[in-house]
C-alpha positions in Angstrom: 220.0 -6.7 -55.5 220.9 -6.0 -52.2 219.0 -2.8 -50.4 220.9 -2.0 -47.4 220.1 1.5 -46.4 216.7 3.6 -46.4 218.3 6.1 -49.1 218.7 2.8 -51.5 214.9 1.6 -50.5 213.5 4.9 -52.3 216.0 4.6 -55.3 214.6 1.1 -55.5 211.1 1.7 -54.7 211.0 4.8 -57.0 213.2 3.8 -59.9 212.8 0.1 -59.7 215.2 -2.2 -60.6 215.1 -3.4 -64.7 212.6 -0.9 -65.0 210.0 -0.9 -67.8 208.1 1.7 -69.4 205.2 3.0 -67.1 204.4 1.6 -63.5 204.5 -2.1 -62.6 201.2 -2.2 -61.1 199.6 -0.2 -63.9 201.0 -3.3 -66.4 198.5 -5.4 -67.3 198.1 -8.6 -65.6 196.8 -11.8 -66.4 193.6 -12.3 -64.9 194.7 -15.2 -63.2 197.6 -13.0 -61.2 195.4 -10.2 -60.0 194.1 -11.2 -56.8 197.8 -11.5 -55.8 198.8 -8.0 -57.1 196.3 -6.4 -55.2 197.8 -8.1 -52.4 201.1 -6.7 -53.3 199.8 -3.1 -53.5 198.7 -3.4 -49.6 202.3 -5.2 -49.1 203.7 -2.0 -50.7 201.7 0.4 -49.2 203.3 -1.3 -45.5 206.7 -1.5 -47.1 206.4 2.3 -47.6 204.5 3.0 -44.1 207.7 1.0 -42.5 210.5 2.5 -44.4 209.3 6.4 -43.8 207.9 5.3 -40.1 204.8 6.8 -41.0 201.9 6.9 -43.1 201.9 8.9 -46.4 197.8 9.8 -46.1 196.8 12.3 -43.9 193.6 10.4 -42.9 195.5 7.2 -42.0 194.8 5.6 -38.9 198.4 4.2 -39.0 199.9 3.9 -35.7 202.4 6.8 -35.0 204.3 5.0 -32.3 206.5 2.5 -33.0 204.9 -0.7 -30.6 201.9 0.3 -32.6 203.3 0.0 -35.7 205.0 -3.6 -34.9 201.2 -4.6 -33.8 199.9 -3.5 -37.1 202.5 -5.6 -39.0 202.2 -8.3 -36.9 198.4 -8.1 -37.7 199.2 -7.8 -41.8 201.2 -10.5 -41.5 198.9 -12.9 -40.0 196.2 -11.9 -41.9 197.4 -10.9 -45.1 200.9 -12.5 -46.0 200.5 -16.0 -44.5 197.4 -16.5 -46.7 199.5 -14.9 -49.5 202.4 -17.0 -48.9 200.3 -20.1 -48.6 198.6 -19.8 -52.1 201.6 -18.7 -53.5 203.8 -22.1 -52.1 200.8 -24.1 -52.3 199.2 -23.2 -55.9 201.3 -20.8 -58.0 204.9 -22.1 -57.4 204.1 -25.7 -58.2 202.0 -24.9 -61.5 204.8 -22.9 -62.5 207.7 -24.7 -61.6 207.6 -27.4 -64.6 208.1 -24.3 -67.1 210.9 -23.1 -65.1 214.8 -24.0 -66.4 216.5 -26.0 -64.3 218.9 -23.2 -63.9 216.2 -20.8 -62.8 216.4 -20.4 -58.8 213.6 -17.8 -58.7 211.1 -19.8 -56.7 213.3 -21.4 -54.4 214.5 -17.5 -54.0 211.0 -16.3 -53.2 210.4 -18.7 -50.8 213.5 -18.4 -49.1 212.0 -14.5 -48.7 209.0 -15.8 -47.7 211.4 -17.5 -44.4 213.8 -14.7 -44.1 210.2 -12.3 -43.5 209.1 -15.4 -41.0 212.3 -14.2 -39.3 212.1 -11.2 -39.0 208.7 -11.1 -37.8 209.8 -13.8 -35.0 212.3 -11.1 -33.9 209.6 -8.6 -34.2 207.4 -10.7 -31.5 210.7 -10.9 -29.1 211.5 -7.4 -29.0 207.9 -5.9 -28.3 209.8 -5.5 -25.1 211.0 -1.5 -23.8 214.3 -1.0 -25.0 214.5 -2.8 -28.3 215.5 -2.0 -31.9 211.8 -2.1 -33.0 212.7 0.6 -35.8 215.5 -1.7 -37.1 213.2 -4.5 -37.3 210.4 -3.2 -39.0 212.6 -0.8 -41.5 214.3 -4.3 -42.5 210.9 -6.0 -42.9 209.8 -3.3 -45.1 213.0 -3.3 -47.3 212.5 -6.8 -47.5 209.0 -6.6 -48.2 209.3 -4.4 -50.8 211.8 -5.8 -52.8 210.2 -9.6 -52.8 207.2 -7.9 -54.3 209.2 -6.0 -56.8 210.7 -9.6 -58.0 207.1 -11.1 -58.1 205.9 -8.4 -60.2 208.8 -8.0 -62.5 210.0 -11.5 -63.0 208.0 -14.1 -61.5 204.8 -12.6 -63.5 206.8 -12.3 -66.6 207.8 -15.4 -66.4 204.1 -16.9 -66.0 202.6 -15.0 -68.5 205.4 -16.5 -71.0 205.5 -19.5 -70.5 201.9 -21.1 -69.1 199.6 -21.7 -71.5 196.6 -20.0 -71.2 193.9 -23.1 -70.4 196.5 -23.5 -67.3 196.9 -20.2 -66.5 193.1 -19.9 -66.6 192.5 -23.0 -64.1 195.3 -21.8 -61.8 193.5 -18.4 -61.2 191.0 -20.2 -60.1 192.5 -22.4 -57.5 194.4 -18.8 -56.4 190.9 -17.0 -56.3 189.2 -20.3 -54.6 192.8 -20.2 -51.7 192.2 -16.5 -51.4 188.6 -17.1 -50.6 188.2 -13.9 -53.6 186.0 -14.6 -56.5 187.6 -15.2 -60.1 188.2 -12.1 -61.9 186.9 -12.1 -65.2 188.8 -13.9 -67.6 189.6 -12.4 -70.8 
């Protein structure tokens, strides 16, 4: 799905796309996937803050100006999503690639996200400079952002629950809570 303009961003952020009953993040998870979807509720909560140029608490200590706001993603990025990304090329992607169909390009789309946000954030860096399209840049990030996270949660997830068996599933939680440097989550 391509999201193009803010107005699609909050049909797709509030309606979601092949929506299910009840909220994504309210689903229930596999216990080996948690760590990363509380990474994805921060990733939303940016998305959101980027999109809308502001923060939707009224205690935030989100940046109001817009150099501000690029310095806080930049920050999020290198401290968030490059360990996110990492795990996720490094430990989730392979384990779950031999139970993917041949056919099935969602990986290889996710990590082609995961460059096309590299990107942007490059750009980001370069124009911290007066004069810039700084609100173009992060707006774009968030959209991005947001809808990578939406296809984690709503098919990638899916698709591990399926089709990993659980003694798998149970092991790679642990190498994704040992990357994370998180402890394992209890395993039911």
């Amino acid at each position: 799905m391509k999201i193009d303009s803010f107005r699609s961003f909050l049909v797709f952020y509030k309606r979601g796309d092949e929506l299910k009953k009840g909220n994504f993040m309210s689903e229930r998870r596999h216990s080996s996937l948690i760590p990363l979807s509380h990474d994805h509720h921060q990733g939303l909560v940016l998305a959101l803050r980027l999109t809308k140029r502001r923060s939707l608490a009224p205690e935030s200590k989100w940046p109001r100006d817009l150099a501000g706001q690029a310095e806080a993603t930049l920050a999020f990025y290198r401290e968030q999503l490059l360990p996110h990304f990492h795990v996720e090329e490094e430990v989730l992607f392979p384990c779950l690639s031999p139970f993917l169909k041949p056919q099935e390009t969602l990986v290889s789309d996710l990590i082609e996200e995961h460059k096309k946000m590299g990107g942007l954030i490059a750009e980001l860096r370069s124009a911290l400079h007066p004069g810039t399209r700084l609100d173009e840049i992060l707006s774009r990030f968030g959209i991005l952002l947001a809808h990578h996270i939406r296809d984690e949660e709503r098919k990638l997830f899916p698709l591990f629950e399926e089709r990993v068996p659980e003694a798998e599933a149970r092991q790679i939680g642990e190498e994704i809570s040992r990357a994370l440097g998180r402890e394992a989550p209890e395993l039911n």
